[in-house]
KEVOFI-275538 format. One record per residue (C-alpha): residue number from 1; z, y, x. Coordinates in steps of 0.001 Angstrom, whole numbers, plus 524288, in hexadecimal, padded with zeros to 5 digits. Last residue first. Layout:
N
(site NUM, (Z, Y, X));
...
REM end
This chain:
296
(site 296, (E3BD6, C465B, FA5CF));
(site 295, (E4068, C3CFB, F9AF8));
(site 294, (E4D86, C4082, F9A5A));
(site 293, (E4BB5, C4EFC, F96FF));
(site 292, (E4199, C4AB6, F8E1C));
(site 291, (E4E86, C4826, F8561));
(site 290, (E51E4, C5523, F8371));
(site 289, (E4511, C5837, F7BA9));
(site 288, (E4B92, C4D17, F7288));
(site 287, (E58E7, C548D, F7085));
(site 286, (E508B, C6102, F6C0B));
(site 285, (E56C0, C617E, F5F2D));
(site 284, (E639C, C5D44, F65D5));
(site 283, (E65DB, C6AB7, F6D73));
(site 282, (E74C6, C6A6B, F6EA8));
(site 281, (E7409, C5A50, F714E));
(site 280, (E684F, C59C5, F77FA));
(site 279, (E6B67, C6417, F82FC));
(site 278, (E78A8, C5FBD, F87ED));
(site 277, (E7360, C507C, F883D));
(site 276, (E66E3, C54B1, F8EFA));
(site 275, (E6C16, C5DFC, F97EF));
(site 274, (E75DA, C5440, F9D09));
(site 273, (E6C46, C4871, F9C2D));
(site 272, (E616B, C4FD7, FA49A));
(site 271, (E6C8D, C5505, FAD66));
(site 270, (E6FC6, C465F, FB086));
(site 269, (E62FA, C4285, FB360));
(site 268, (E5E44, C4D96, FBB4C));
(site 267, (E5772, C586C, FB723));
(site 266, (E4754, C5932, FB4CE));
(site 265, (E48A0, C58F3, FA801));
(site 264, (E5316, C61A4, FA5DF));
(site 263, (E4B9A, C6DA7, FA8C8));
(site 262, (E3EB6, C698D, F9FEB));
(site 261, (E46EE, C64BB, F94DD));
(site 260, (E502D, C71E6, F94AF));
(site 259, (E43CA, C77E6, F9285));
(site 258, (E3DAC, C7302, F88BC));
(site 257, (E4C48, C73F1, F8103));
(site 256, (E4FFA, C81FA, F8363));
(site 255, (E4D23, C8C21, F7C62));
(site 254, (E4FA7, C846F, F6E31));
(site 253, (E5AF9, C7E37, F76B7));
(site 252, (E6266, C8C8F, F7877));
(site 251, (E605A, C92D9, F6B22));
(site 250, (E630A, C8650, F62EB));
(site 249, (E6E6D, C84C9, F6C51));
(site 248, (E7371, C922E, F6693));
(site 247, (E6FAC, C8F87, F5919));
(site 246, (E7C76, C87FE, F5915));
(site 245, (E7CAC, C7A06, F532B));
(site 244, (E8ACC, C788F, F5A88));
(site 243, (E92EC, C8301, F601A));
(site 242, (E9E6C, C7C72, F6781));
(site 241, (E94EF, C7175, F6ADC));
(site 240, (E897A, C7941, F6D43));
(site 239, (E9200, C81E0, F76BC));
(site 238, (E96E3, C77BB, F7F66));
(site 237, (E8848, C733E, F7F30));
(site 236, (E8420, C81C0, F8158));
(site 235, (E8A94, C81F6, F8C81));
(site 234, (E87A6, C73A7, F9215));
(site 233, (E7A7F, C7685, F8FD2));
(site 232, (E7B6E, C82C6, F98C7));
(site 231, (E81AF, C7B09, FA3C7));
(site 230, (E754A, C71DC, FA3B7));
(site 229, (E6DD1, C7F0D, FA553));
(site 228, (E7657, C8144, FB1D9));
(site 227, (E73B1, C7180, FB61F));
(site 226, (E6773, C72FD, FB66E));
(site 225, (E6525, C7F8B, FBC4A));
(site 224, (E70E6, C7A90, FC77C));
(site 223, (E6421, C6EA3, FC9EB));
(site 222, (E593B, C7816, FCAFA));
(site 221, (E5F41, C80D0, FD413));
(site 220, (E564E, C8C66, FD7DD));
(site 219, (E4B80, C8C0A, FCD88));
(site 218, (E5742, C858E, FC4FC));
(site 217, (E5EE5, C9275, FC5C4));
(site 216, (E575F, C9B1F, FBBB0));
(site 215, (E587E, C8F4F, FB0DF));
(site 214, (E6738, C8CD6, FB10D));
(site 213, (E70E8, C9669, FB4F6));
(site 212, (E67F1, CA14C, FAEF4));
(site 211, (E6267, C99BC, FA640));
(site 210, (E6A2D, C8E7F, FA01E));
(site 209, (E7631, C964C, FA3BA));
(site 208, (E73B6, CA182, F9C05));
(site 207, (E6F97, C9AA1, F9175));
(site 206, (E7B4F, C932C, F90E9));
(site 205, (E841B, C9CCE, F9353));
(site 204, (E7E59, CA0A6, F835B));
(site 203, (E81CB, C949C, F8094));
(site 202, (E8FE8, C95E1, F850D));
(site 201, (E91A4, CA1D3, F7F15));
(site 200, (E8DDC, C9A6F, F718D));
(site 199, (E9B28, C9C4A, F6A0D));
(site 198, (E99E9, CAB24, F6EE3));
(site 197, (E9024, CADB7, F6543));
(site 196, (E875B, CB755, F691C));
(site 195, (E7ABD, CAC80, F6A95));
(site 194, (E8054, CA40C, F6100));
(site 193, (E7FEF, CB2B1, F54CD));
(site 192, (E714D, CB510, F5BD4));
(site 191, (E6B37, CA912, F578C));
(site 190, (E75E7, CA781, F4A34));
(site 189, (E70DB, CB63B, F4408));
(site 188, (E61A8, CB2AA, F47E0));
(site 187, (E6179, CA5A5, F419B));
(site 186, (E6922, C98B7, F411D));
(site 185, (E6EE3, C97A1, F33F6));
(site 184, (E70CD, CA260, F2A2B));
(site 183, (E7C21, CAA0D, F2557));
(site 182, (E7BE0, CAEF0, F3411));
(site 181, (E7167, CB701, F2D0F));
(site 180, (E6457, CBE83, F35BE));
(site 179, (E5C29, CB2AD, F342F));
(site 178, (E56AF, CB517, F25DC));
(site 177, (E5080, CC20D, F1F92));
(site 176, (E58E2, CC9CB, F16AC));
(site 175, (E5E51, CD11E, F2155));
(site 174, (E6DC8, CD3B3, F21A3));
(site 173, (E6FAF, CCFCA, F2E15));
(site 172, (E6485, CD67D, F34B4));
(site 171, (E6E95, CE037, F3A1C));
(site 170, (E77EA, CD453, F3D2F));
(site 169, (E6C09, CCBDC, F4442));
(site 168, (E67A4, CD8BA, F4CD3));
(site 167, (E760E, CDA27, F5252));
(site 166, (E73CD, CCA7E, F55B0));
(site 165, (E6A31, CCD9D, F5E0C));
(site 164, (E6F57, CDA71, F6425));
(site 163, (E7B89, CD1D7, F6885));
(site 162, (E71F0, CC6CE, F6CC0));
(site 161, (E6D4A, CD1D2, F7580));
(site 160, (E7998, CD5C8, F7AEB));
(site 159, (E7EBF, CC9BE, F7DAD));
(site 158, (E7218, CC52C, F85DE));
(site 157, (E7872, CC4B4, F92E6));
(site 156, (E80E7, CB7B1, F8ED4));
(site 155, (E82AD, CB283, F9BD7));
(site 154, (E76B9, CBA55, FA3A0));
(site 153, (E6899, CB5B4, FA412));
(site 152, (E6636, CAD08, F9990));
(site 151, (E6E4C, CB490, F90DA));
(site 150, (E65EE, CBF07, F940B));
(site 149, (E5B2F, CB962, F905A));
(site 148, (E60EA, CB2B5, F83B4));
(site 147, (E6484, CC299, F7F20));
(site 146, (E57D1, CC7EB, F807E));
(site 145, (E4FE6, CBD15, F77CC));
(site 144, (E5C30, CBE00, F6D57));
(site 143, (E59BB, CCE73, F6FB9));
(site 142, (E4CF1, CCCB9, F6C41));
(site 141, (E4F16, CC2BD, F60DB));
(site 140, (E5513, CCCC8, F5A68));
(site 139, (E4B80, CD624, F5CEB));
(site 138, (E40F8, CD06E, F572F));
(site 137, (E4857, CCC28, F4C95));
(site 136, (E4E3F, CD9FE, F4810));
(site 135, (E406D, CDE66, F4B06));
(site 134, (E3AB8, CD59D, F4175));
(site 133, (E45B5, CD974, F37A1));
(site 132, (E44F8, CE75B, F36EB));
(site 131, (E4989, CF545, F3AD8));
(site 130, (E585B, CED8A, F3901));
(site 129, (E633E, CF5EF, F405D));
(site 128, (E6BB5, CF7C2, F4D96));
(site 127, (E62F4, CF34F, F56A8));
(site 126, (E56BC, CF84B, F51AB));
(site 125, (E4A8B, CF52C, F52C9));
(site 124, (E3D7F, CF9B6, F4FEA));
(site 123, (E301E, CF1B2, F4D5A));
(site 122, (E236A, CF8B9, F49F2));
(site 121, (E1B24, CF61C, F3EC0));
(site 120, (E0D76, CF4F4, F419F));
(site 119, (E0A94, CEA06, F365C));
(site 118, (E167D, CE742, F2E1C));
(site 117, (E21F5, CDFEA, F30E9));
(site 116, (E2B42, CD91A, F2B34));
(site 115, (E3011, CCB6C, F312F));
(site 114, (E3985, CC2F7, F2C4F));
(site 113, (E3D67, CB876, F3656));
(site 112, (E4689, CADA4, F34E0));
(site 111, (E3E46, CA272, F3BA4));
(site 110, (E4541, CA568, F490D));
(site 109, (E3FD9, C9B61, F53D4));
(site 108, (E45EB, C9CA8, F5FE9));
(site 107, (E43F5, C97C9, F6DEA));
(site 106, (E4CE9, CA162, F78DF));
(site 105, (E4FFE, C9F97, F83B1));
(site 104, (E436A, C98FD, F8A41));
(site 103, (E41C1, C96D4, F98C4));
(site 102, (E37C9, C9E09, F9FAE));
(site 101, (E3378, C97AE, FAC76));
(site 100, (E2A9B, C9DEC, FB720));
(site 99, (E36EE, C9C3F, FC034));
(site 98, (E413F, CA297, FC9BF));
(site 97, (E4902, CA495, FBE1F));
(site 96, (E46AD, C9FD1, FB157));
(site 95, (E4071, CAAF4, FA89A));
(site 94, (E457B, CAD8B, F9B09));
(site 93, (E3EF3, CA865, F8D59));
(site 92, (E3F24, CAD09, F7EC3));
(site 91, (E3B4A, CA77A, F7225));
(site 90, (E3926, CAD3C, F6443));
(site 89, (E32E6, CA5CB, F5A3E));
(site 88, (E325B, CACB4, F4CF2));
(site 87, (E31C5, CA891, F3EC5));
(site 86, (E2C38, CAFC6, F3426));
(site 85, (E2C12, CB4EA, F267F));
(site 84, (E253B, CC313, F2350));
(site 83, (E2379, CCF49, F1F13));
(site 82, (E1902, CDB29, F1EF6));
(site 81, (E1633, CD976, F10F9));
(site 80, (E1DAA, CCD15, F0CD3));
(site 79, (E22EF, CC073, F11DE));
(site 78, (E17B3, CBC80, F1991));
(site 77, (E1D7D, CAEAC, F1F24));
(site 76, (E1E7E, CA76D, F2ABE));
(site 75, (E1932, CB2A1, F37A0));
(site 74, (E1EE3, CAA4B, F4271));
(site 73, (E21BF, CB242, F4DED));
(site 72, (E21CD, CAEB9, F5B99));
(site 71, (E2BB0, CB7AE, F626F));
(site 70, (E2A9C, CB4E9, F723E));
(site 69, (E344E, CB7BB, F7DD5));
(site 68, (E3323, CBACE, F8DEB));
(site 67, (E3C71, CC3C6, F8FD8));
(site 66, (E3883, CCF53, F9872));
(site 65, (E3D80, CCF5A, FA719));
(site 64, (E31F3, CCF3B, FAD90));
(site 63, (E2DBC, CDD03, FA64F));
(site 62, (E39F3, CE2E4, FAC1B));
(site 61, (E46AE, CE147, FA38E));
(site 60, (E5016, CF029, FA386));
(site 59, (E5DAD, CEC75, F9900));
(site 58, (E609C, CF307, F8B90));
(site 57, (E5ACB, CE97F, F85DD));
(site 56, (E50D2, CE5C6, F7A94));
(site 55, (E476E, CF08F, F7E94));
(site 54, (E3BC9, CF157, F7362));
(site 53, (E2EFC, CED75, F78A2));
(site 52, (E2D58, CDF4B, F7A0C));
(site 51, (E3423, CDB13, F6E15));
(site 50, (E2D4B, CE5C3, F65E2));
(site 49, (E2142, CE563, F6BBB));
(site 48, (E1E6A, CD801, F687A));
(site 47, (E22AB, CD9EC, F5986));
(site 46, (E1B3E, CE595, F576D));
(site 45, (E0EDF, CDCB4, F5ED4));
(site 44, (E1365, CD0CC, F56AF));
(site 43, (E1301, CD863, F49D8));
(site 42, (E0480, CDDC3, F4D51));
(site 41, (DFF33, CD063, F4E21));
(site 40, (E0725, CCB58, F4204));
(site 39, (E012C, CD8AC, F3A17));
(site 38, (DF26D, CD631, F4148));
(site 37, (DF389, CC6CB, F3B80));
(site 36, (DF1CB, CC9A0, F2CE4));
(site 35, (DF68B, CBBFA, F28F2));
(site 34, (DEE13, CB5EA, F20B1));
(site 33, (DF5CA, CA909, F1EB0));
(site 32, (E02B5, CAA3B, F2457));
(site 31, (E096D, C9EE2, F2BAD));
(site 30, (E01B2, C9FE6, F38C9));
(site 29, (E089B, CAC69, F3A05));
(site 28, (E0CCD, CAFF5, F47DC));
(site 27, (E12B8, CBA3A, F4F09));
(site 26, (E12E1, CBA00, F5D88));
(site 25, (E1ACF, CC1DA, F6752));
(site 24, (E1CC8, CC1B5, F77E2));
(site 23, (E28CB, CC767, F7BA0));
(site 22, (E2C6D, CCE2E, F88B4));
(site 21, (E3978, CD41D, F859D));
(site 20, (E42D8, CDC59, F8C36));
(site 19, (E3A82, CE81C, F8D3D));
(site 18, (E3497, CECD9, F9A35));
(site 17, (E3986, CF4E3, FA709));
(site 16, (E3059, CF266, FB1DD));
(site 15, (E3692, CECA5, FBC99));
(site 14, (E2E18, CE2DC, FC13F));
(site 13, (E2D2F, CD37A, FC472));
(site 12, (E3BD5, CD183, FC07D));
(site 11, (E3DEE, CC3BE, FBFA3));
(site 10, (E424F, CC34D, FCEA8));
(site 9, (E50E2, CBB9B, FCC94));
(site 8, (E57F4, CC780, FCE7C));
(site 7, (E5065, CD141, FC565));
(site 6, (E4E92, CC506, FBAA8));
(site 5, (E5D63, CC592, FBAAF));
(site 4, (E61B8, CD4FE, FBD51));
(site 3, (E5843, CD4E6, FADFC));
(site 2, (E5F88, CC9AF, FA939));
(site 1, (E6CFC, CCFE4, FAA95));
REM end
């Protein structure tokens, strides 16, 4: 569990019982002309309190223990009265053990967003039915922030919040609004269908390893850190190959890339050119950030 985690290993500063979430939100609109900016103001206060607010879990975090996570959103397009086009960036980090580090899990931009909302309306959710689109997105990505933490913590721990992910994609399935279709490519329906699909178990081992095996041990052992998140590139290269062009490694390197640079470069010669070789050939947009490696 992640909360018996951070307990163990002295996150815990106090044990005030607090939400699941500590989420910082800003929406933009440097594409509107005019925009009346009290509505966006008041729309990222609703929207701040309703990631911060609502309980996501069914489990007790202290105020230490909050994710750290951001939503910048991109206001596009005025659609109509009270509705609009616009893209959001949502990213999410967990603490490295024994450090003042934060390493990213999670790096996404979703440009699928259709947001109504009208000034001082109030968001409510429901698990088993559509109230609206922005909160169906808001609390999508929620549980996709949720569920990478705990995979990061225990194999696979976030099961049951990809599961309430990908029950909000099949109640917003027939929305006339895009990202919600697997008749699509590479949106909300194919994020969450990689992260339950067992074809990618070995990615999601992966994650676990990278950070629990990997990053929390190198204050300790520096070297066995290494060669743990080495380990996790092998898994998801087995799995790359069986699964190519999966949004799955799109997930993982988008996170990852800065800093796999700064760990490796400092490694030794040979793990340089094993992480380097593993890394460029799943991640081969970022093939020339791999390269500092060398050069450090």
């Amino acid at each position: 569990m992640r909360k018996l985690f951070l307990i163990l290993y002295s996150f815990v500063s106090t044990f005030a019982s607090a939400q699941e979430l500590n989420c910082s939100v800003q929406v933009i609109t440097p594409q509107l002309q005019n925009a009346e900016r009290t509505i966006f103001d008041n729309m990222q206060k609703t929207i701040t309190e309703f990631m911060n607010n609502r309980k996501w879990t069914s489990d007790t975090y202290s105020q230490s223990e909050r994710i750290e996570c951001s939503f910048l959103i991109t206001i596009t397009k005025e659609l109509g009265a009270d509705k609009y086009q616009a893209q959001a960036t949502i990213q999410s980090n967990r603490p490295v053990f024994n450090s003042g580090y934060n390493s990213t899990l999670f790096n996404w931009v979703d440009k699928d967003w259709t947001i109504e909302y009208a000034q001082y309306q109030t968001l409510d959710f429901n698990e088993n039915a559509v109230t609206s689109e922005l909160s169906s997105l808001l609390a999508y990505y929620a549980y996709i922030v949720i569920g990478l933490d705990y995979d990061s913590f225990s194999p696979k721990g976030g099961t049951p919040y990809f599961a309430k992910a990908q029950n909000i994609v099949n109640l917003n399935s027939n929305a006339v609004t895009k990202g919600w279709k697997g008749t699509e490519l590479r949106n909300k329906y194919w994020l969450v269908e990689n992260l339950m699909n067992t074809k990618y178990d070995n990615g999601r081992t992966a994650i676990y390893k990278y950070h629990r095996d990997g990053m929390d041990k190198m204050y300790e052992d520096i070297e066995n850190g290494r060669k743990s998140i080495l380990t996790a590139f092998s898994l998801l290269d087995k799995m790359n190959q069986d699964n190519p062009n999966s949004m799955f490694i799109q997930l993982f390197f988008t996170a990852k890339v800065d800093e796999i640079v700064n760990i490796f470069s400092q490694a030794p010669p040979i793990e340089k050119t094993q992480a380097i070789n593993l890394v460029s050939k799943m991640d081969v947009a970022n093939s020339s950030k791999y390269q500092k490696i060398l050069k450090q």
